[in-house]
ZAMARGU-4260 file (C-alpha; in steps of 0.2 Angstrom, whole numbers, plus 5000, padded with zeros to 4 digits):
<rodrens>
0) 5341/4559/5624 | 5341/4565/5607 | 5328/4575/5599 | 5323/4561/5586 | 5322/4546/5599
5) 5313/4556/5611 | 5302/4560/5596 | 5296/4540/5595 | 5299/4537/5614 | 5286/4536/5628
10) 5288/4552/5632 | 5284/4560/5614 | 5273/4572/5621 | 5289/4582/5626 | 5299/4582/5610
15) 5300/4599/5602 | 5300/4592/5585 | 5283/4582/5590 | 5274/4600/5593 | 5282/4609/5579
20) 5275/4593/5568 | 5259/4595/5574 | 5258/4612/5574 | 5262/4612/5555 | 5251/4597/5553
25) 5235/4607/5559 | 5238/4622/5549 | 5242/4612/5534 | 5225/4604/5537 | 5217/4620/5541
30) 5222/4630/5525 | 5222/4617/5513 | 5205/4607/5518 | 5195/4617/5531 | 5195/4636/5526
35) 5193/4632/5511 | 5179/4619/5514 | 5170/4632/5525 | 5170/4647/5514 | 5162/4637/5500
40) 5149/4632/5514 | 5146/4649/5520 | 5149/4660/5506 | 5132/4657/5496 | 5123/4658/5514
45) 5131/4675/5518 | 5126/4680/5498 | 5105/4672/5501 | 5103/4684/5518 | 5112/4700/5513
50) 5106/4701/5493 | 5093/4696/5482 | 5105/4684/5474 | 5109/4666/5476 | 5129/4662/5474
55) 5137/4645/5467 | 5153/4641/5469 | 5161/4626/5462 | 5179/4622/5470 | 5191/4634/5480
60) 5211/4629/5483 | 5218/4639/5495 | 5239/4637/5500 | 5241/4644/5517 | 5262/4644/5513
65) 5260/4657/5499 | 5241/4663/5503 | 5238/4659/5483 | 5220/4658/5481 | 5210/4652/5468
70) 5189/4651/5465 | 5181/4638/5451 | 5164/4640/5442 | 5157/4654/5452 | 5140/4664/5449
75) 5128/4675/5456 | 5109/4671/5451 | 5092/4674/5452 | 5078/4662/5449 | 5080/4667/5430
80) 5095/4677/5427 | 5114/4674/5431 | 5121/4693/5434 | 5140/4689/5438 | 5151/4672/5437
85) 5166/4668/5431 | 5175/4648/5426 | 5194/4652/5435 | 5201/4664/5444 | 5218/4666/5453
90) 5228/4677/5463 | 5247/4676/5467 | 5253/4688/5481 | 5269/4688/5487 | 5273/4687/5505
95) 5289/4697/5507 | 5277/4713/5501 | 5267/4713/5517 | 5281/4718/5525 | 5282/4734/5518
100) 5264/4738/5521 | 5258/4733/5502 | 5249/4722/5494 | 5261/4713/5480 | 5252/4701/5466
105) 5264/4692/5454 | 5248/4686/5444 | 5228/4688/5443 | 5218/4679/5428 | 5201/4680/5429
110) 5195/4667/5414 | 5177/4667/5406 | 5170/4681/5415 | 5152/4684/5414 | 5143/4702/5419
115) 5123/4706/5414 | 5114/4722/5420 | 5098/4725/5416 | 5089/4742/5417 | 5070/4743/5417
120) 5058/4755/5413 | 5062/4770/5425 | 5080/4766/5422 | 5083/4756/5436 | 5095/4742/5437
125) 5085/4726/5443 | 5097/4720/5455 | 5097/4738/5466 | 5079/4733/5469 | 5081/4719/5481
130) 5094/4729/5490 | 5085/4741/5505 | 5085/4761/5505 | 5104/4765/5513 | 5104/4769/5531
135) 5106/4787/5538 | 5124/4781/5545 | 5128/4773/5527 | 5125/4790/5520 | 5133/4799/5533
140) 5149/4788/5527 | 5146/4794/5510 | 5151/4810/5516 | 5165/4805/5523 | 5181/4812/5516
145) 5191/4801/5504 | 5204/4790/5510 | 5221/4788/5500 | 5221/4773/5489 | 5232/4755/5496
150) 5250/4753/5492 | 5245/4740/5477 | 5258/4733/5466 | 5251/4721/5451 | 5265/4713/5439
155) 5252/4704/5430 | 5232/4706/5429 | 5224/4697/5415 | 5206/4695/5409 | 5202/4681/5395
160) 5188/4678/5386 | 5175/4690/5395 | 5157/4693/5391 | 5148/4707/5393 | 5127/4706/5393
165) 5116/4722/5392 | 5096/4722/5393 | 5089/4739/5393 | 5071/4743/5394 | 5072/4762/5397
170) 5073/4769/5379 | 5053/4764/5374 | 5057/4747/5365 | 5070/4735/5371 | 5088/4739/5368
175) 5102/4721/5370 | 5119/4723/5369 | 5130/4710/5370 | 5151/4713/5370 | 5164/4695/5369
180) 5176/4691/5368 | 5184/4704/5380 | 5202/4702/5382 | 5212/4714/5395 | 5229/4714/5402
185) 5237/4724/5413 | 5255/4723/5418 | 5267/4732/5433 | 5252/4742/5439 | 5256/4753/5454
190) 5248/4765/5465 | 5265/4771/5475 | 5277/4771/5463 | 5279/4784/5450 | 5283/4770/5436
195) 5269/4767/5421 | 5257/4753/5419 | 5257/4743/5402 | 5239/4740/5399 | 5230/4732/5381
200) 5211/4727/5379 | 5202/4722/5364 | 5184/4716/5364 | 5171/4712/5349 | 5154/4720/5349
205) 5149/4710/5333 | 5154/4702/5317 | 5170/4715/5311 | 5166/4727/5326 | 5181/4726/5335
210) 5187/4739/5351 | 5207/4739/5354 | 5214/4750/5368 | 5234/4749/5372 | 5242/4761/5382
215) 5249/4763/5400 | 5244/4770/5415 | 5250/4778/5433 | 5242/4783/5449 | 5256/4796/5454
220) 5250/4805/5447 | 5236/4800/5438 | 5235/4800/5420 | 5235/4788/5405 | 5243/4790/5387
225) 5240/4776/5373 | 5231/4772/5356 | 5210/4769/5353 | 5205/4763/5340 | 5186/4758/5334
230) 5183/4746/5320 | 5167/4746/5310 | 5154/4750/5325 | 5135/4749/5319 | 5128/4763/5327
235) 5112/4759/5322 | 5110/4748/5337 | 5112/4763/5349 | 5098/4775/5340 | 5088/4772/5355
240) 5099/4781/5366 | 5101/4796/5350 | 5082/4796/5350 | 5080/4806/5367 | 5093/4820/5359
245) 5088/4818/5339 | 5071/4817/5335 | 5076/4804/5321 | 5078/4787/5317 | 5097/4780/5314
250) 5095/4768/5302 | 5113/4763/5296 | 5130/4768/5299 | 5148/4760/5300 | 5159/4770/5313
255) 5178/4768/5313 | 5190/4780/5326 | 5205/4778/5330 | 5217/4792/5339 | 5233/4791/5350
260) 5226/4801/5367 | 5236/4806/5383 | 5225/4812/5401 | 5229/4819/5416 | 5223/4824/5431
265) 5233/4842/5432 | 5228/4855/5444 | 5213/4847/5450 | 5206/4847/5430 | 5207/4833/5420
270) 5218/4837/5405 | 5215/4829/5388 | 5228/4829/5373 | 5223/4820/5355 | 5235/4816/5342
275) 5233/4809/5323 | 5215/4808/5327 | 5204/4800/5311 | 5187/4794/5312 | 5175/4791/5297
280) 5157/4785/5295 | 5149/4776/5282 | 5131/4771/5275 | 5123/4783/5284 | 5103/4783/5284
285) 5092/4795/5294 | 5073/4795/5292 | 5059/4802/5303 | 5048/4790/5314 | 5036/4788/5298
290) 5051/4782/5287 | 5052/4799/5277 | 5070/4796/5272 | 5078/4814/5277 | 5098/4810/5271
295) 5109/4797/5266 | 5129/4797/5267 | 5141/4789/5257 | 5155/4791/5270 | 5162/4805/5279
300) 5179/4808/5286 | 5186/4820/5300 | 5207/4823/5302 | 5219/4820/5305 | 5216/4831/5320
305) 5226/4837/5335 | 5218/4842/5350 | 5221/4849/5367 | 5210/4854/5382 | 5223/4863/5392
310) 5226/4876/5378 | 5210/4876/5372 | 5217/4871/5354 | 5213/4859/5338 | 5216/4856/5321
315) 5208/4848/5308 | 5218/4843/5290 | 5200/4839/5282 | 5182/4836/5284 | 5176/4826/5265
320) 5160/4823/5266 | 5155/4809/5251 | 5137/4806/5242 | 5128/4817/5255 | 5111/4815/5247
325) 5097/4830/5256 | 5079/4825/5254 | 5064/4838/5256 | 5046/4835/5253 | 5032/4848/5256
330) 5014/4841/5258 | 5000/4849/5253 | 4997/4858/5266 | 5016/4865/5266 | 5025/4858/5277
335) 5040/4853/5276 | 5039/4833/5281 | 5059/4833/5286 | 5056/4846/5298 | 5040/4840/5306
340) 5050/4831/5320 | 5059/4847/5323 | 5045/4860/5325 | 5035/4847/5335 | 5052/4846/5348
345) 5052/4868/5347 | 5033/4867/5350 | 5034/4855/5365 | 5047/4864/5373 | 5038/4881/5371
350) 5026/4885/5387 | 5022/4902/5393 | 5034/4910/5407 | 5022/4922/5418 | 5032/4937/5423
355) 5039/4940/5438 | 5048/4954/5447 | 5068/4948/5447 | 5078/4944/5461 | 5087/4956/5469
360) 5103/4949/5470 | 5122/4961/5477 | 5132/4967/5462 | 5147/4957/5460 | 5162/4961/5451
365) 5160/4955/5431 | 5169/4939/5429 | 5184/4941/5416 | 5178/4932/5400 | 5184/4917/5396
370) 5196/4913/5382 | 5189/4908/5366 | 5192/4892/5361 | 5204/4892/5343 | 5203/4881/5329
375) 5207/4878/5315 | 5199/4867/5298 | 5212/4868/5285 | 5200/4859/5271 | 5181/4857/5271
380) 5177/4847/5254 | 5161/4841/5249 | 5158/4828/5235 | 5145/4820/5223 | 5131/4827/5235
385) 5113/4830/5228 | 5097/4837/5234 | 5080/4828/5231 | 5066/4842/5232 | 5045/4837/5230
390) 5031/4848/5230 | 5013/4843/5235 | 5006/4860/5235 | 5002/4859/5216 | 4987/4849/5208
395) 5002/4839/5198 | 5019/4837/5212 | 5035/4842/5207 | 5050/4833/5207 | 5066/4842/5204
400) 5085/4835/5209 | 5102/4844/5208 | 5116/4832/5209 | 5134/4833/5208 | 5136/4846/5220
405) 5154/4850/5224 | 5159/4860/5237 | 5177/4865/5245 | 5181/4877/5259 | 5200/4882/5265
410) 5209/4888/5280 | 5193/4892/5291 | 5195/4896/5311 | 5184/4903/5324 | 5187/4921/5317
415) 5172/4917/5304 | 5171/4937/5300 | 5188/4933/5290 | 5185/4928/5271 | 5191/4911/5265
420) 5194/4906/5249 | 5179/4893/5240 | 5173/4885/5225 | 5155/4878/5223 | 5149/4868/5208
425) 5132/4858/5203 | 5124/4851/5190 | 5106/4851/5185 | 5098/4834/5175 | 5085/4835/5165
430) 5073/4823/5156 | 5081/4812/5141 | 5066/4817/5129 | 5065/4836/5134 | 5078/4839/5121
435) 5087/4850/5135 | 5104/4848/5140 | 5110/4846/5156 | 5118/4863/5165 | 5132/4863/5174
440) 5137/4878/5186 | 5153/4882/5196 | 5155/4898/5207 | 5174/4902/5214 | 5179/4916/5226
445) 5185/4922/5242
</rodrens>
């Protein structure tokens, strides 16, 4: 009897083709409908007893033929907060890569990502706290020496329309950051192979502040080489973080960078190269905590400049510095009110050290010292600057300014005991009805 008739015969349940039919039939069912039906089931029950979270998930496709998954409309929450979610994601392996032991992707997007992390006022992100103190065998893992990384190969990665959400309350006042759209490919990524990654991200911090970062990358062995550059950062909104190293207030300032960079990982040291590196700030305010304004900056300008780790190397073109404008006010009990912040940091940080007897430790060999690191400043010019002066000690306060300060240096390194050509010029205003006219002074030399 032939396979097909014995298929629709009485005797159907010993046709071949009938098994193989089912057989298919249940895995079809299985893949398509169940798994996929019983992850979404389990996963935010897995997510409420292992974290302090609570998980959505909208709708999972899963094709057991070409083990292509994809994820809709997914989050993790809180009562108040949603710390992770994204609206798509995808992933593409191929099957014929599993022979060989690695894990082969054609194509991952991940579409409308959404991170938040928020840190409190001992500097501890929120989520950690829901998560218990690791045990004494999770630290022993820690411990654990590293394992090699899996044969990975991605043709194509995508990111699209991220978002990334800040809240931090560890600076004293509350610092939010927010950072979208965030925009990252990544294409032929390897771990084995010694071939180079294409990557490119760009993301927007704010109205005209815009990060791009293209390049490539490879894991054997590690190291990365592309182009940064920085558009029209306010670093203003970071001065809480500057606060704990300066003891002033940023009040404005427009950052721009940009630099072609190459790193490495070479003799187990992490090797740094820059190259046509420029970056420039504008509208810079700096004030003490009681708004006693201390400078203000037109713009200043650093490069091009070359740089290298390895060698221990750089080399600046220029450092202009633009409407540098110095103010210095002395109270009546003469102090200087710019430098207050300062001598109250020098007088924290001052406690009295009781003697003791030192240690008495074996004489070692003295270590060959290091090599000096070299550079070079081919330019230093300053322009338009001015110096705001104030005097409280007198009964009547005096005012005096010099303005139009100029000031150009050449050819300085790190051998400062070598004499380098300058020129220095100011000018002095006085009062319209003094009858005086203004001076003007310029001092050239080596």
């Amino acid at each position: 009897m032939a396979p097909v008739t014995r298929l629709f015969s009485r005797v159907w349940y010993r046709s071949r083709g009938f098994w193989l039919l089912l057989l298919v039939a249940l895995y079809s069912l299985t893949g398509f409908v169940l798994a996929p039906w019983w992850l979404a089931q389990q996963l935010p029950q897995w997510v409420a007893d292992h974290t302090p979270w609570q998980a959505r998930v909208g709708v999972i496709r899963f094709n057991p033929y070409t083990l292509a998954l994809s994820v809709d409309d997914f989050s993790l929450h809180t009562e108040q907060t949603q710390w992770l979610g994204w609206q798509h994601f995808h992933a593409y392996p191929r099957l014929g890569a599993l022979l060989t032991g690695a894990l082969y992707f054609t194509d991952i997007e991940l579409r409308k990502p959404r991170v938040h992390l928020a840190i409190d006022a001992k500097g501890r992100l929120e989520i950690q706290q829901g998560f218990a103190a690791p045990s004494t065998e999770a630290r022993a893992d820690e411990t654990a020496p590293a394992t090699d990384m899996p044969r990975l190969f991605i043709e194509q990665l995508q990111v699209i329309d991220g978002q990334f959400s800040l809240a931090d309350a560890s600076q004293g006042e509350p610092l939010a950051l927010r950072v979208a759209p965030i925009d990252f490919r990544l294409r032929d990524f390897s771990t084995f192979h010694e071939r180079e990654g294409e990557y490119q991200l760009s993301l927007s911090l704010g109205a005209g502040e815009q990060v791009t970062w293209r390049g490539s990358v490879q894991n054997t062995p590690w190291g990365s080489r592309g182009r940064v550059e920085l558009q029209g950062l306010e670093v203003a909104r970071f001065d809480p973080y500057l606060r704990a190293h300066l003891p002033y207030r940023l009040r404005s300032g427009s950052l721009d960078l940009a630099t072609d960079y190459r790193v490495r990982w070479q003799q187990g040291e992490l090797a740094l190269e820059l190259d046509q590196g420029l970056a420039s700030i504008s509208e810079v305010q700096l004030s003490t905590n009681d708004d006693i304004q201390v400078l203000a900056l037109k713009r200043a300008q650093v490069g091009p400049l070359t740089l290298s780790l390895p060698a221990m190397k750089t080399q600046i073109a220029e450092v202009s510095l633009e409407g540098l404008a110095l103010f210095a006010t002395r109270n009546a009990q003469g102090q200087l009110l710019q430098l207050a912040p300062l001598q109250a940091v020098t007088a924290a940080g001052t406690a009295p050290v009781t003697p003791s007897a030192p240690p008495v430790t074996p004489s070692a060999p003295p270590a060959s010292p290091a090599a000096p690191f070299q550079w070079q400043l081919d330019a230093l010019r300053l322009t338009d600057a001015s110096l705001q002066w104030r005097d409280e000690v007198p009964a009547v306060p005096v005012e005096m300014r010099v303005s139009g300060i100029e000031l150009h240096l050449r050819d300085l390194n790190e051998q400062l005991s070598r004499r380098s050509p300058f020129g220095l010029a100011w000018h002095s205003p006085v009062p319209k009805d003094s009858g005086q006219e203004a001076q003007q002074s310029q001092i050239e030399g080596f």
